[in-house]
C-alpha positions in Angstrom: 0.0 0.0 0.0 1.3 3.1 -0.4 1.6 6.1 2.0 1.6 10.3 1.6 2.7 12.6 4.5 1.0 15.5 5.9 1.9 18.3 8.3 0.3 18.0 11.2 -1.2 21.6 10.7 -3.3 19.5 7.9 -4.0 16.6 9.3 -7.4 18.1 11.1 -8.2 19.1 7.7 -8.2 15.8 6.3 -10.4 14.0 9.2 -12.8 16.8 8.4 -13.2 16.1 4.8 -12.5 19.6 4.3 -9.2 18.9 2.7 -10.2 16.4 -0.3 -7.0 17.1 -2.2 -3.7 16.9 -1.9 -1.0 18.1 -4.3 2.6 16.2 -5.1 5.6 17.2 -7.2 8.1 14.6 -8.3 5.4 12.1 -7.9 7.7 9.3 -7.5 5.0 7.4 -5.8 3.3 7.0 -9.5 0.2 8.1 -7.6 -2.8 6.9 -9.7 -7.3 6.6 -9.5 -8.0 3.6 -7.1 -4.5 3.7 -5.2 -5.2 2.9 -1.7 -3.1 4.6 0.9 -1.9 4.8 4.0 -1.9 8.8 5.5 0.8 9.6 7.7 1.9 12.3 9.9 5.2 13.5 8.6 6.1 14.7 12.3 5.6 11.2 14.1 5.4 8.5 11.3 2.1 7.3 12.5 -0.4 6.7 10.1 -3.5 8.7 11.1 -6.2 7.6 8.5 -6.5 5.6 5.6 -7.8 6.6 2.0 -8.5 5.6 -2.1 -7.2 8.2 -4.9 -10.6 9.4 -6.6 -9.3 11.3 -9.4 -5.5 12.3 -10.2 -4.5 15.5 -12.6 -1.4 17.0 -13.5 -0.9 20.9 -14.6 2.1 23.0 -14.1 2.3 25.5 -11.0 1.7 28.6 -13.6 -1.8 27.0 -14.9 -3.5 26.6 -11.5 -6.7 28.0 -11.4 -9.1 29.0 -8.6 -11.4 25.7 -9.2 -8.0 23.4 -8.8 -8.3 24.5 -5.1 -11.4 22.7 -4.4 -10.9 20.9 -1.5 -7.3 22.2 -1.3 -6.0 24.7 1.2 -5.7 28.1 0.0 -2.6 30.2 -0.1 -2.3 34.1 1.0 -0.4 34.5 -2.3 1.2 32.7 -5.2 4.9 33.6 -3.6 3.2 32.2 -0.8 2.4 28.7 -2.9 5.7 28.6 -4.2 8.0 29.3 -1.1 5.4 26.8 0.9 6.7 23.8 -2.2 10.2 24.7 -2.3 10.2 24.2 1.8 8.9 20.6 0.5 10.9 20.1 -2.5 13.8 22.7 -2.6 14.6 25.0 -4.9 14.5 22.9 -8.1 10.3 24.4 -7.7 9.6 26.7 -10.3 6.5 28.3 -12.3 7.1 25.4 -14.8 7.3 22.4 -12.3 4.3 19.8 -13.0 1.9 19.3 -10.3 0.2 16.2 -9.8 -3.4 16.9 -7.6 -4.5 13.5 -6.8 -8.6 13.7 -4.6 -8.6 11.4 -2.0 -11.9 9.6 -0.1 -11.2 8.5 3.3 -11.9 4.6 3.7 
């Protein structure tokens, strides 16, 4: 089965169903519909819920539109989105990096 981490910050988010979406760059996972997953809390390693992909899309950072944040937290501002992934992914994020949003239905 495969896992994704969260911050803990989002982990409430996700219980809720308020957070249906999460988004992945370098998807070296090969995240795909019908993948079921284990959640896990990035700070402690302990897997807080459990969940099946729903829909996967991939765009690049630049194309976002509002609608792609359905279900996704927002961000104050687009420096805001891109300084958030580079604290994920380092500085190899760019306007031109491919995002892959993958909905999720906890199980």
């Amino acid at each position: 089965m495969k896992t994704l981490k969260f911050m803990p910050n989002l982990i409430p988010l996700v219980l809720s169903g308020e957070k249906t979406s999460t988004w992945r760059l370098f998807d070296d996972k090969d995240l795909q519909k019908d993948d079921n997953l284990l959640l896990i809390d990035k700070t402690t390693g302990k897997e807080f819920a459990k969940a099946i992909i729903v829909k996967t899309e991939e765009k690049k950072l630049k194309d976002l539109e509002d609608s792609d944040f359905n279900g996704h937290e927002k961000f104050e501002s687009e420096e805001k989105m891109y300084e958030t992934y580079k604290s994920y992914y380092g500085d190899k994020v760019n306007p031109e990096t491919i995002i892959k949003m993958v909905d999720l239905k906890l199980i």
